[in-house]
N, C-alpha and C positions, 0 to 999 in steps of 0.2 A: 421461521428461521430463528433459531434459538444462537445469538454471536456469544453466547457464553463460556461455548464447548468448544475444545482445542480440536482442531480438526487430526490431533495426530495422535493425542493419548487420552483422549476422548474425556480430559477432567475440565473441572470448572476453571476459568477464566477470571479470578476475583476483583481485579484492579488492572489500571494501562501503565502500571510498572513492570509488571509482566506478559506484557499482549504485544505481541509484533503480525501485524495486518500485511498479507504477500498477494498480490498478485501472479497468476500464469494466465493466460490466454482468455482473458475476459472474467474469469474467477478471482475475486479477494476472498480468502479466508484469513480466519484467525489463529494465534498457534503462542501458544507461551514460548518465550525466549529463549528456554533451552531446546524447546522441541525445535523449534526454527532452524537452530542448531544442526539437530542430528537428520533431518530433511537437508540442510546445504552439503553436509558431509556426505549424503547416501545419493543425491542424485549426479549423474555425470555425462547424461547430455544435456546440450544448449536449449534443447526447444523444452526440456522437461524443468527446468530453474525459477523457480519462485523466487521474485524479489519485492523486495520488503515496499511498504507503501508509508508507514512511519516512521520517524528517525529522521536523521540529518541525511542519509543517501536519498530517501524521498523526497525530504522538504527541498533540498538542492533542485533535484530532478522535476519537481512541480513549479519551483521561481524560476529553472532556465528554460522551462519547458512555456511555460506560460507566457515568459519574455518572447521566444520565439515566434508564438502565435499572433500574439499584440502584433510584433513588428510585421508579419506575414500578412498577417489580415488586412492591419488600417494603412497601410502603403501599398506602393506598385510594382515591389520589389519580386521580381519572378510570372509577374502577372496571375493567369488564372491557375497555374500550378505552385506558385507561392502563397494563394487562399486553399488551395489543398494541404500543402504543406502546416499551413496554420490550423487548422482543423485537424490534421492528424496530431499535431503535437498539442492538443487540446485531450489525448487520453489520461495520459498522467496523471491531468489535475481534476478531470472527472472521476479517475478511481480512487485519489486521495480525501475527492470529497464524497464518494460513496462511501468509503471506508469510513472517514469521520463520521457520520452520518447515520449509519446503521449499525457500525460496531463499537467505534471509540467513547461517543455520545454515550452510550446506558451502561458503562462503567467506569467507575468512580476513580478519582485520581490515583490516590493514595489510599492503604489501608494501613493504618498503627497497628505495630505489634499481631501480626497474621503469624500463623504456624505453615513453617515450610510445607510442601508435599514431600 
C-alpha cells in the first residue's frame, strides 16, 4: 500500500500539511486538501461522504468518542447494551489510529520551500 498517492489525482503526497485522511465505510484513504475538497463538493448522498479522520473535526470526534466508551464500558450505565454501545463508539479512534499509523507516521511534517503542483 503505497499512502503517498492521493487517491483522487493520483500525485504524490509530500508532507501532512497537505494530507487530509477520510474515512467511508471501513476505508481511510488519503487525499491532498484541495482534492478533499472537490470529493466534498462532488458527492451528494449521505452514505457515499467521506469524512476527514485528521484535523480538529476528528480529533473532537476521537476525545468524545473515546469519552463515551470509557464511560460505557467501566460502569453499568445501560448494562450489556451500554458495553455495546462502548465498543461501537470505539471506531473513531481505531481509524484515527490506523490512519496515524500507516499514513500520517511516514510523512514528514513540514517541507520548507516545496514548489506548488
Amino acid at each position: 500500500m503505497n499512502s503517498k498517492i492521493c487517491r483522487y489525482c493520483y500525485k504524490e503526497i509530500r508532507d501532512r500539511d497537505e494530507l487530509v485522511t477520510a474515512s467511508n465505510w471501513f476505508r481511510v484513504r488519503p487525499y491532498h486538501y484541495r482534492c478533499f475538497e472537490k470529493i466534498e463538493e462532488e458527492t451528494r448522498t449521505i452514505a457515499g461522504t467521506w469524512t476527514p479522520i485528521n484535523g480538529r473535526s476528528g480529533l473532537i470526534t476521537v476525545i468524545l468518542m473515546l469519552a463515551l466508551s470509557l464511560w460505557m464500558i467501566t460502569t453499568n450505565t445501560l448494562g450489556q447494551i451500554g458495553d455495546l454501545i462502548g465498543l461501537l463508539a470505539l471506531y473513531p479512534v481505531v481509524l484515527r489510529i490506523v490512519s496515524y499509523v500507516f499514513i500520517e507516521s511516514r510523512l514528514p511534517k513540514f517541507i520548507k520551500n516545496k514548489k506548488h503542483q
